[in-house]
C-alpha positions in Angstrom: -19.5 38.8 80.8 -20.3 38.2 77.0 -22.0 40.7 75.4 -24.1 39.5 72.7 -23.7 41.1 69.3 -26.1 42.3 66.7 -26.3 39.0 64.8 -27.0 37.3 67.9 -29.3 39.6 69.2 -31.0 39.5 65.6 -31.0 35.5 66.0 -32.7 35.3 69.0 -35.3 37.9 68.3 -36.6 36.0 65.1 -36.5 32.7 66.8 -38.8 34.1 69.2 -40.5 35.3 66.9 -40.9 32.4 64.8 -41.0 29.5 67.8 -44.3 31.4 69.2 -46.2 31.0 66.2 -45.9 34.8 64.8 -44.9 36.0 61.3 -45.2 31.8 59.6 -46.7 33.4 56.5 -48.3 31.0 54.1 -48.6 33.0 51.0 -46.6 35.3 48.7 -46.5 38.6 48.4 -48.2 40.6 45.6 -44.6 42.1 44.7 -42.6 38.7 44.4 -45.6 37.4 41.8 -45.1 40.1 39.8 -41.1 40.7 39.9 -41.3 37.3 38.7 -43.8 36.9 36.6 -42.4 40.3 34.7 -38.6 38.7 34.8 -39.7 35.1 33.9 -42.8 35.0 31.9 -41.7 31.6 30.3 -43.5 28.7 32.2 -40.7 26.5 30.4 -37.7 28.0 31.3 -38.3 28.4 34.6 -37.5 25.1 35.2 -34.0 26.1 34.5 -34.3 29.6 36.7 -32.5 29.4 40.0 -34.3 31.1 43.2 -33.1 32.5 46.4 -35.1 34.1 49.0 -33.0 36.0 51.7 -34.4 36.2 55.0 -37.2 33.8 53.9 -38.9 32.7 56.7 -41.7 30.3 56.5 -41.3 29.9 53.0 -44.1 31.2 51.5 -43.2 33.5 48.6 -40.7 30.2 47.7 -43.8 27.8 48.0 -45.0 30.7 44.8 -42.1 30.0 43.0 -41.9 26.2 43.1 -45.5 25.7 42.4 -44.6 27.5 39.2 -41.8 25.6 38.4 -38.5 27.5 39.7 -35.4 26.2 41.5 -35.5 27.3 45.0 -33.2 28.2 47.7 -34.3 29.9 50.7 -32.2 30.9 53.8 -33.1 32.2 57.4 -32.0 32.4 61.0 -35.0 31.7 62.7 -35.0 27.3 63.1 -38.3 27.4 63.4 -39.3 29.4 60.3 -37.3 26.8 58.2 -38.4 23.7 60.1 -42.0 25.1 59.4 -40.6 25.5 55.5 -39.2 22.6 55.1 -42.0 20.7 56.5 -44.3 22.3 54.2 -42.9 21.6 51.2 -42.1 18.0 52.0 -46.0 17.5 52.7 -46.8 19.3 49.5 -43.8 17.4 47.7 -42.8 21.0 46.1 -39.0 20.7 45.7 -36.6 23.3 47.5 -34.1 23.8 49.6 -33.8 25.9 52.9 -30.7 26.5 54.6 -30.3 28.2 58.3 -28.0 30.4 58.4 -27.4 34.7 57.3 -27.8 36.4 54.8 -24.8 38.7 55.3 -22.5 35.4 54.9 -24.5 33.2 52.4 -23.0 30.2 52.3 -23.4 29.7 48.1 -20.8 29.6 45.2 -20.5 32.7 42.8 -22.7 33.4 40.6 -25.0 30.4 41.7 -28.8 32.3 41.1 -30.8 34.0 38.3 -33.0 35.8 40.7 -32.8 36.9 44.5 -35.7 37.8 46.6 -35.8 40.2 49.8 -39.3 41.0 51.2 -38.0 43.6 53.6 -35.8 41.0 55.5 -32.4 43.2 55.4 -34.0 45.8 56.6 -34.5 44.3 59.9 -30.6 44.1 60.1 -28.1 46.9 61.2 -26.9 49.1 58.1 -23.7 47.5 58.1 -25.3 43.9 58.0 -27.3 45.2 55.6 -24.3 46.3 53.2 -23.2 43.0 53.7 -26.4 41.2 52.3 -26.3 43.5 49.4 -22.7 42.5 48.4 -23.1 38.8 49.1 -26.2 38.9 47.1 -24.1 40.9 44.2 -21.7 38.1 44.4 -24.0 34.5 44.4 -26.0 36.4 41.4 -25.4 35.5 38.0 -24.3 38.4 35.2 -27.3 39.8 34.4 -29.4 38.1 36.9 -31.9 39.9 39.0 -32.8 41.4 42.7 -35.8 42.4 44.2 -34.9 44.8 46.9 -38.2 45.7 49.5 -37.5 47.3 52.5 -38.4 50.3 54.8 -38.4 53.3 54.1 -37.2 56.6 56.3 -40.1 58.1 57.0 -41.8 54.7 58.2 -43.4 55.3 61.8 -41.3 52.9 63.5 -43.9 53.0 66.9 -46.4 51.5 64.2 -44.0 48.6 62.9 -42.9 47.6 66.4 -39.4 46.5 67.5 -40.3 43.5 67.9 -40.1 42.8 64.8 -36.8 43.4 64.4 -36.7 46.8 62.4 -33.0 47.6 62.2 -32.7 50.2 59.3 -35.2 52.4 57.8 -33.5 53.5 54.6 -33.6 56.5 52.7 -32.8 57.6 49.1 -29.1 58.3 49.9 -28.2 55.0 51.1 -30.1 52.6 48.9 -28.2 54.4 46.0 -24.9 54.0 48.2 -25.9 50.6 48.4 -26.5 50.0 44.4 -23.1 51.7 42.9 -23.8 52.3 38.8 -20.7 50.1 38.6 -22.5 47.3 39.9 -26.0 47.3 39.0 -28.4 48.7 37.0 -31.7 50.1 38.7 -34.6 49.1 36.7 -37.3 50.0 38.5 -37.4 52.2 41.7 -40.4 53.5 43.5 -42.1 54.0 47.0 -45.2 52.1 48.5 -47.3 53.8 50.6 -50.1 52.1 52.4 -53.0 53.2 55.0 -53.6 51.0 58.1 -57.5 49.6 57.6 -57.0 49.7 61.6 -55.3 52.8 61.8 -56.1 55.6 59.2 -53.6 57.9 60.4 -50.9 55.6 60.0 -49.4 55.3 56.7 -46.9 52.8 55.7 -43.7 53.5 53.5 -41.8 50.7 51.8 -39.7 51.3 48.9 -39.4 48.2 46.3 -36.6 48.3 43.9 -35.4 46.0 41.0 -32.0 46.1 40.3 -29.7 43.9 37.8 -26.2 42.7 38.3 -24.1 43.9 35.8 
């Protein structure tokens, strides 16, 4: 009897997810306007300023990005999350492309973006998926181009976040600098979120949110 593996396991998860209705965000988050609004302040040259969103889902902090004039490239496993996406933009005639497949095999040439998103999407993975992503990403980002990395963090309550959703790795300091080798990258911003449930006070959510830049 097969035995499904982590990837598939991860695939059928989010298109559960996603085909019930769940998780089809419609609007950024506060982080991705401002990682790049501070990166790209130029309404002009964005135009020219190549976008990819691992782990995108329903497209909305790419729907941001192309309203604002960016190239964008989004990529997911769920189908319905980039059906949903797709659709979207085509009603709003916003111009992007989403493509269905992982993020720890990203089917893009070298070098191909200026800028790659992950609103903690790797961090529903395994660790060694997740050290995949973060090469692959390494690898489609241009010299000098830029990543913003959110996930959770270690001492996230994991009863609060719920399986369901896929939480694979809560990371601490240790591995996200294994991850991000000074040989590699430069760190320009690192620092931890820390949020209080409006529904549960005693719960307090911990994300880190790191910007890095391929050397």
């Amino acid at each position: 009897m097969h035995s499904p593996s982590n990837k598939e396991l991860l695939e059928r998860r989010w298109n559960e997810i996603y085909g019930s209705g769940l998780q089809l965000n419609l609007y950024p988050y506060e982080q991705v306007i401002r990682f790049l609004n501070r990166h790209f302040p130029d309404p002009i040259q964005r135009s020219s300023t190549s976008v990819l969103d691992v782990g995108c889902g329903a497209g909305n902090n790419l729907w941001f990005a192309a309203r604002h004039g960016f190239q964008c490239t989004g990529i997911d496993i769920g189908e319905a999350a980039i059906a949903f996406a797709r659709e979207r933009f085509r009603q709003e005639d916003l111009s992007g492309e989403f493509v269905l497949g992982s993020f720890a095999q990203l089917p893009f040439c070298d070098a191909s973006f200026d800028a790659v998103l992950d609103r903690c999407a790797i961090t529903a993975a395994t660790p060694e998926v997740g050290e995949q992503a973060i090469a692959e990403i390494y690898r489609c980002l241009k010299p000098g181009g830029v990543f913003m990395f959110n996930t959770l963090a270690s001492d996230q309550r994991t009863e609060k976040t719920g399986h369901a959703y896929g939480v694979g790795t809560l990371y601490d300091e240790a591995a996200i600098r294994t991850l991000f080798p000074g040989h590699q990258w430069q760190i320009l911003s690192w620092h931890k979120m820390q949020t209080i449930s409006m529904l549960d006070p005693s719960y307090i959510a911990s994300q880190w949110l790191l910007e890095a830049q391929r050397i």
